[in-house]
C-alpha positions in Angstrom: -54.4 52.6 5.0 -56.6 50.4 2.7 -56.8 46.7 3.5 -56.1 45.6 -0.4 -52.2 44.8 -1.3 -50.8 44.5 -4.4 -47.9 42.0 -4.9 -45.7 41.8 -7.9 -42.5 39.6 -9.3 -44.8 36.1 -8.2 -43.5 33.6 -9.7 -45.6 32.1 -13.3 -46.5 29.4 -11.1 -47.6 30.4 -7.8 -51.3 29.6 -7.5 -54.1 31.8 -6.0 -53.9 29.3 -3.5 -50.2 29.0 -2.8 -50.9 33.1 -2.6 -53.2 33.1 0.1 -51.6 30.4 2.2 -48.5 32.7 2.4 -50.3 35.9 3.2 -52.5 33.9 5.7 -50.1 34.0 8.1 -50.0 37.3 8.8 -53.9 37.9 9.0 -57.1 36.8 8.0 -57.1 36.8 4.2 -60.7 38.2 2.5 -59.6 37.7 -1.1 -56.9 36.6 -3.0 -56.1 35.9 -6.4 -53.3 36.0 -9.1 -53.9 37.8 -12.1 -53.7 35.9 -15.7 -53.5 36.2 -19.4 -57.0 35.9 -20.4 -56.5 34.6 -23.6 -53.4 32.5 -22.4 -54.2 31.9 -19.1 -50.8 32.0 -17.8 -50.1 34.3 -14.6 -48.8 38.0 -15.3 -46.4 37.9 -12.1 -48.5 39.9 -10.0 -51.7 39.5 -7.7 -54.1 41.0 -5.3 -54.4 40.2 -1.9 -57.2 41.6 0.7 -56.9 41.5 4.5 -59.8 41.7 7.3 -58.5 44.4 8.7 -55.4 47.6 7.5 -53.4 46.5 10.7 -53.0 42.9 8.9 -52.2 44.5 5.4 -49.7 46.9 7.0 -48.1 43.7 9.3 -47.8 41.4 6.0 -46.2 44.3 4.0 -43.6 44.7 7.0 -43.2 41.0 6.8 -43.1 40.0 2.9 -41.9 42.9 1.1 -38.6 42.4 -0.3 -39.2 38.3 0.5 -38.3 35.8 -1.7 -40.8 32.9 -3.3 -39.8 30.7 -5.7 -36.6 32.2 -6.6 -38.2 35.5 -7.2 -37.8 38.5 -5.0 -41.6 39.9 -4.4 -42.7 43.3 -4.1 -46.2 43.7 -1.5 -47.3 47.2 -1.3 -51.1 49.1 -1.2 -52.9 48.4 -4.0 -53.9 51.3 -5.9 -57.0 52.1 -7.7 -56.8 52.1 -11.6 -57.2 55.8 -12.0 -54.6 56.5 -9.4 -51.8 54.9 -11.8 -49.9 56.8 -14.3 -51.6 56.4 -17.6 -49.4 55.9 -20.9 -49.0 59.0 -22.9 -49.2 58.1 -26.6 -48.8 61.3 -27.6 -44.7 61.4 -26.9 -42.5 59.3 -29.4 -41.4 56.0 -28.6 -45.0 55.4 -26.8 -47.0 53.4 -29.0 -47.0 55.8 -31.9 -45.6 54.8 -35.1 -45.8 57.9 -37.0 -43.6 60.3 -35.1 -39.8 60.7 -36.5 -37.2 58.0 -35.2 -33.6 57.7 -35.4 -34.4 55.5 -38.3 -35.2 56.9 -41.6 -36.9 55.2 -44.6 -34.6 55.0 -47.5 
């Protein structure tokens, strides 16, 4: 097991800070940070979060997943690399591309 976690449904306003200090407990925390609009710079709801050592990622998974912060229910799991996550298929209707047939005709 990797060392990196992904955590999702943060709430807008937890801080990389605030995210580290809560997964501190449960290890020694290498890296942290919450991920943001860069345009808006608002949070997305999810960050990263990178343990020492795989026995401290697997004991803060056991221990947050399913947790509540701020109101919000969080989801901590191993982080994935990008190419390992399903990719959007444009090709299928209803997927980003405008010019396939719809329920709705032009009249």
């Amino acid at each position: 097991m990797a060392s990196k976690l992904y955590v999702g449904g943060l709430p807008y306003s937890t801080t990389t800070q605030e995210l580290q200090d809560l997964f501190a407990a449960h290890g020694t925390v290498s890296y942290a940070n919450v991920i943001t609009d860069r345009d808006t710079g608002r949070s997305k709801g999810f960050g990263f979060v990178e343990f020492e050592s795989a026995d401290e990622a697997k004991e803060a998974i056991k221990a947050l997943d399913g947790s509540e912060l701020g109101g919000r229910k969080i989801v901590v799991n191993e982080a994935r690399p990008r190419e390992d996550r399903p990719r959007n298929d444009r090709s299928r209707p209803g997927n980003g591309d405008f010019n396939q047939s719809s329920s709705f005709r032009q009249r």
